[in-house]
C-alpha positions as CSV (number, residue, x, y, z in Angstrom):
1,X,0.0,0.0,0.0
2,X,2.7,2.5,0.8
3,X,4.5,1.7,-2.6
4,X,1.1,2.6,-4.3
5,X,0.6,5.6,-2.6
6,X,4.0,6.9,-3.2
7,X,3.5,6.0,-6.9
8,X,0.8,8.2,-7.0
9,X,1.8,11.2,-5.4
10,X,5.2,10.7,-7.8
11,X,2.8,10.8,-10.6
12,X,0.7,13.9,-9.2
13,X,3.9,15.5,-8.9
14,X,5.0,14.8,-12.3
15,X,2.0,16.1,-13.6
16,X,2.6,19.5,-11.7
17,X,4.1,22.0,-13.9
18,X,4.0,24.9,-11.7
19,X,3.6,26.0,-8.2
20,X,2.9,29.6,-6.9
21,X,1.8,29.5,-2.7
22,X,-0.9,26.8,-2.7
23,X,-1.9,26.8,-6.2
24,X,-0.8,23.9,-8.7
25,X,-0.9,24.0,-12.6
26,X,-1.6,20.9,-13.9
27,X,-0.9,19.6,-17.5
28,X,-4.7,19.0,-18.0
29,X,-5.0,22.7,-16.4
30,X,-2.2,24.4,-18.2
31,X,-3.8,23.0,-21.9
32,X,-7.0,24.9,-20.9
33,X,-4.9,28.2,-20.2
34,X,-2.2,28.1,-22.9
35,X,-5.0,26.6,-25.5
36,X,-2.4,23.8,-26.2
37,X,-0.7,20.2,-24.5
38,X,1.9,21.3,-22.4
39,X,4.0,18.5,-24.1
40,X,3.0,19.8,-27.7
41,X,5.1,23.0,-26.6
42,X,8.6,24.1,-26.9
43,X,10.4,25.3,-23.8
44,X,10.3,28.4,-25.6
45,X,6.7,28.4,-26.1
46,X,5.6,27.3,-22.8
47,X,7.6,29.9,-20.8
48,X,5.0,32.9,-21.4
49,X,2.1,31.1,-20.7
50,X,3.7,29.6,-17.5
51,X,5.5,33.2,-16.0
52,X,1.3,34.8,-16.9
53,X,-0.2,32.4,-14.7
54,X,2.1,32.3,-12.2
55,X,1.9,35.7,-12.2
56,X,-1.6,35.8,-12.0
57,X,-1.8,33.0,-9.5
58,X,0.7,35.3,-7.2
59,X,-1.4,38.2,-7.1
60,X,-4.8,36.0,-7.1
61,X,-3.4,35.0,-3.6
62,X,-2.4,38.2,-2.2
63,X,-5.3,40.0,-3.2
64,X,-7.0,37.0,-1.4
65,X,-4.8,37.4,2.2
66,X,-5.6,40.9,2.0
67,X,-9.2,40.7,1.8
68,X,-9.8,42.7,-1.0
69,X,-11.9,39.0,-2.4
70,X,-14.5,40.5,0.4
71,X,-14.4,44.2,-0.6
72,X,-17.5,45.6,-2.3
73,X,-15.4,48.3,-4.3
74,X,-13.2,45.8,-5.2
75,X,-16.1,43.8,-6.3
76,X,-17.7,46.2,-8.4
77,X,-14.8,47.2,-10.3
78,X,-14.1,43.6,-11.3
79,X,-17.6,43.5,-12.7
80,X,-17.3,46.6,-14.3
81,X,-13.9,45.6,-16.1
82,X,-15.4,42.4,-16.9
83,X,-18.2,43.7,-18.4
84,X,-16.2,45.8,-20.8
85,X,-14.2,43.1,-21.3
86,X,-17.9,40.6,-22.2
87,X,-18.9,43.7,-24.5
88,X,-15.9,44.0,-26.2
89,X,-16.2,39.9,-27.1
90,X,-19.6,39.7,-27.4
91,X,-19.6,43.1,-30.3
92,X,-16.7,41.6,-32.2
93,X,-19.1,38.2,-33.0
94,X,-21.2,40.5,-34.4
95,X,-21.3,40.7,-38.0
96,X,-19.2,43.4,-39.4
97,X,-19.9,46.5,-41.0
98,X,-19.3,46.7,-44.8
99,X,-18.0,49.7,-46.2
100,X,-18.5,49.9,-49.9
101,X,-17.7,52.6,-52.3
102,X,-21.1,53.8,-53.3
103,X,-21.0,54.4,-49.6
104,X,-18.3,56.4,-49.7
105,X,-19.3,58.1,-52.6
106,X,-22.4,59.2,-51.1
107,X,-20.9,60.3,-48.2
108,X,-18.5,62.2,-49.8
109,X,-21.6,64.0,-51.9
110,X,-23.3,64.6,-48.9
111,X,-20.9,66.0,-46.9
112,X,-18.5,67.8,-49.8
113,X,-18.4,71.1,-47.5
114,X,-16.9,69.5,-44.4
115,X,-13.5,68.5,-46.9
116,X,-12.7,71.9,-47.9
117,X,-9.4,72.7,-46.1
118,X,-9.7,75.5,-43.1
119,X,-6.2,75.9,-43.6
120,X,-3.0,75.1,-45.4
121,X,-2.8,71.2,-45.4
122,X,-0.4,68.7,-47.0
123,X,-0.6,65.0,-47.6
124,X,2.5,63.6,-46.6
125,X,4.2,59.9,-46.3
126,X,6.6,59.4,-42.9
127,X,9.8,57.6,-42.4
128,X,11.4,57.5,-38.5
129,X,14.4,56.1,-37.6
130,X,16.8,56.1,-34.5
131,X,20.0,56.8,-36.3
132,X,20.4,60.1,-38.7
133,X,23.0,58.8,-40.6
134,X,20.7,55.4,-41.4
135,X,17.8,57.6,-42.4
136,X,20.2,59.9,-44.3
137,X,21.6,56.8,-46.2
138,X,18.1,55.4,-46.9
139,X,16.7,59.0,-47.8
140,X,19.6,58.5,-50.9
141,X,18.0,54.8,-51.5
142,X,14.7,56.1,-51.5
143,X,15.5,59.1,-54.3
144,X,16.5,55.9,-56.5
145,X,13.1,54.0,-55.4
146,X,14.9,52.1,-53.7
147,X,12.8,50.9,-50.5
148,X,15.4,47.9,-49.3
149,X,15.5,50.0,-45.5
150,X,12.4,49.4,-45.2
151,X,12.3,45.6,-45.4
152,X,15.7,45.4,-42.9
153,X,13.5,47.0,-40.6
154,X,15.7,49.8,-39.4
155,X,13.9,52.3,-40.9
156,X,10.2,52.8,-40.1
157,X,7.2,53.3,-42.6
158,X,4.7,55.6,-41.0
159,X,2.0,55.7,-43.3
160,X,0.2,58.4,-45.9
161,X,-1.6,61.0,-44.0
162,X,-3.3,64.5,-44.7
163,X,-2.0,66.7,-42.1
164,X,-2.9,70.5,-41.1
165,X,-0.1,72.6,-40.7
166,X,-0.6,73.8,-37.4
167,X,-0.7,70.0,-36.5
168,X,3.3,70.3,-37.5
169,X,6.3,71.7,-36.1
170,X,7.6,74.6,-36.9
171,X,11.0,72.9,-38.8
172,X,8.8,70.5,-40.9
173,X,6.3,72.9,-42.0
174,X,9.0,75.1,-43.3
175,X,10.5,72.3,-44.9
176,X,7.4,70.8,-46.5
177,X,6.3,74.6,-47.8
178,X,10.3,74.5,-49.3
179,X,10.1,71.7,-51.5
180,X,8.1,70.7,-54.5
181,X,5.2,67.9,-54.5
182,X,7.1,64.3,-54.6
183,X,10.3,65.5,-53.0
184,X,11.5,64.6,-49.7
185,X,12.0,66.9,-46.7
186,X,15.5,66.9,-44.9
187,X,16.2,64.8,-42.2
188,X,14.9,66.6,-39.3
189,X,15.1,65.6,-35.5
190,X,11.7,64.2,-34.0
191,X,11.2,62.4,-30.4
192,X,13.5,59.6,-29.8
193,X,15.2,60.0,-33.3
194,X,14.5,61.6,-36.8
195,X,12.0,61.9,-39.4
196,X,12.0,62.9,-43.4
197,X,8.1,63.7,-44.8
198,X,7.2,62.5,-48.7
199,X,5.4,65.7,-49.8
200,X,2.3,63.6,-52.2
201,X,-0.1,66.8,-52.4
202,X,-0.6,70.3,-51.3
203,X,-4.1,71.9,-50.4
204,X,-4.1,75.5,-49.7
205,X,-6.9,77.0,-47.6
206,X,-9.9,76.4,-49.3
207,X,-9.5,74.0,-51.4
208,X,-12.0,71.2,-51.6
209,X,-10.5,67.8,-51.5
210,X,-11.0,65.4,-54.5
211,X,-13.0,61.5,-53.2
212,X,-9.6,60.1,-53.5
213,X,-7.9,62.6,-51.1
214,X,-10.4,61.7,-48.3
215,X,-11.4,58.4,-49.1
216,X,-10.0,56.6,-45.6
217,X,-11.1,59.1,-43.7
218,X,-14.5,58.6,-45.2
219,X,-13.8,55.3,-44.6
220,X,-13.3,55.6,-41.1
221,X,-15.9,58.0,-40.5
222,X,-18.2,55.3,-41.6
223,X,-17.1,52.3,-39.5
224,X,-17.9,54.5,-36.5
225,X,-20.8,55.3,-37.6
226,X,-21.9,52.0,-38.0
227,X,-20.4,50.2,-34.8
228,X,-22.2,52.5,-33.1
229,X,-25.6,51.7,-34.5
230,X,-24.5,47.9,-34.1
231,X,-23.8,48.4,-30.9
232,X,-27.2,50.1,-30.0
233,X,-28.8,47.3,-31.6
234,X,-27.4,45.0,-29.4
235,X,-28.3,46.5,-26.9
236,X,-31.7,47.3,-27.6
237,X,-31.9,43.2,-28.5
238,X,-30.5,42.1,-25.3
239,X,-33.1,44.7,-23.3
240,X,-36.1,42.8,-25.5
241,X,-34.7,39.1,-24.2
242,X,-33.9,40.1,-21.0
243,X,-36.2,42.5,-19.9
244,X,-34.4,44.6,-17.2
245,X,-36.7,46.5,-14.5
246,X,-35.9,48.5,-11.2
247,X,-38.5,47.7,-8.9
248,X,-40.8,50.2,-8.0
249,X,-39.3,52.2,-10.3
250,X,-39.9,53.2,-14.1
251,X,-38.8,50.8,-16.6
252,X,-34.9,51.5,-17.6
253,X,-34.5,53.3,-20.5
């Protein structure tokens, strides 16, 4: 009987694969947590899913010894970040919206007087790097079309945008207004490192902006228009099934 019983607390053990306080992770356990058999995993794989729940698991406990499991603030808040997180979840199986172009083409008739520029603005493609003298070098490259800084990685691509220049420093605005549409602005200092601009298109004050100018922002205009009717159809569905009431109160709303 005793060789038995050691048996099986060897083979409890062996099926331990972490230990934080008085909690245990067990194979069967960690496959439910890392979505995968712990034996299916490389070292290399397993370690973050083993340091989150131990992490988890060590904060679990001392929020526990404090008391804060018993604390009605504490409480609430979990619900209430739960609840965001439910939402968040539950929205994102809904379907999604479709943005077509004869939706933004309608849009864009329909709202032609909001694109007409208030001020001076300039569409304008970013590049960011740590090092001056790699941007410098890949500035050269890129006057020969040649984009191979990009693919190393040491040189960041940050997008086409249509900016306002009061949304610019000083140093790049004077640069952008100094050069000719398709050129590239010097190499100018910005945060942690330095930037160049791609001037694509200049649109003086008052200039309406053609479709293709504001098409993403149309674009994006539209998704949030639409989540947010999705989302108030949810809701109004889930009041229908679930019927919420305050007693002796009037109906929520």
């Amino acid at each position: 009987m005793l060789f038995v019983a050691s048996c099986s607390t060897d083979t409890q053990r062996k099926d331990v694969v972490a230990e934080v306080g008085t909690r245990r992770l067990t194979r069967a356990e960690f496959e439910y947590w890392a979505g995968a058999p712990y034996d299916s995993l490389t070292p290399e794989q397993r370690v973050p899913a083993l340091a989150e729940w131990t992490e988890l698991a060590m904060v679990e406990q001392e929020a526990e010894a404090s008391g804060l499991y018993n604390d009605p603030t504490t409480e609430r808040q979990v619900r209430k970040m739960l609840m965001k997180y439910y939402r968040s979840v539950l929205l994102a199986r809904q379907p999604q919206p479709e943005i077509t172009d004869s939706l933004i083409t309608e849009y864009f008739t329909t709202h032609q007087s909001e694109f007409r520029r208030p001020v001076d603005s300039y569409l304008i493609e970013g590049f960011w790097c740590e090092s001056e003298d790699s941007l410098k070098h890949f500035r050269r490259a890129l006057e020969r079309a040649d984009t191979a800084g990009l693919r190393s990685g040491f040189v960041i691509w940050e997008g086409k945008w249509l900016a306002q220049a009061h949304e610019l420093d000083p140093n790049m605005q004077s640069s952008l207004r100094a050069i000719k549409v398709g050129q590239l602005t010097p190499v100018l200092p910005f945060g942690e490192g330095y930037r160049m601009m791609r001037l694509h298109e200049v649109y003086p004050e008052g200039t309406q902006l053609s479709l293709d100018a504001v098409r993403q922002e149309i674009r994006e205009r539209l998704l949030l228009e639409q989540s947010q009717r999705r989302q108030e159809r949810w809701l109004t569905d889930l009041r229908g099934r679930y019927q919420p009431r305050i007693v002796n109160e009037s109906k929520v709303k």
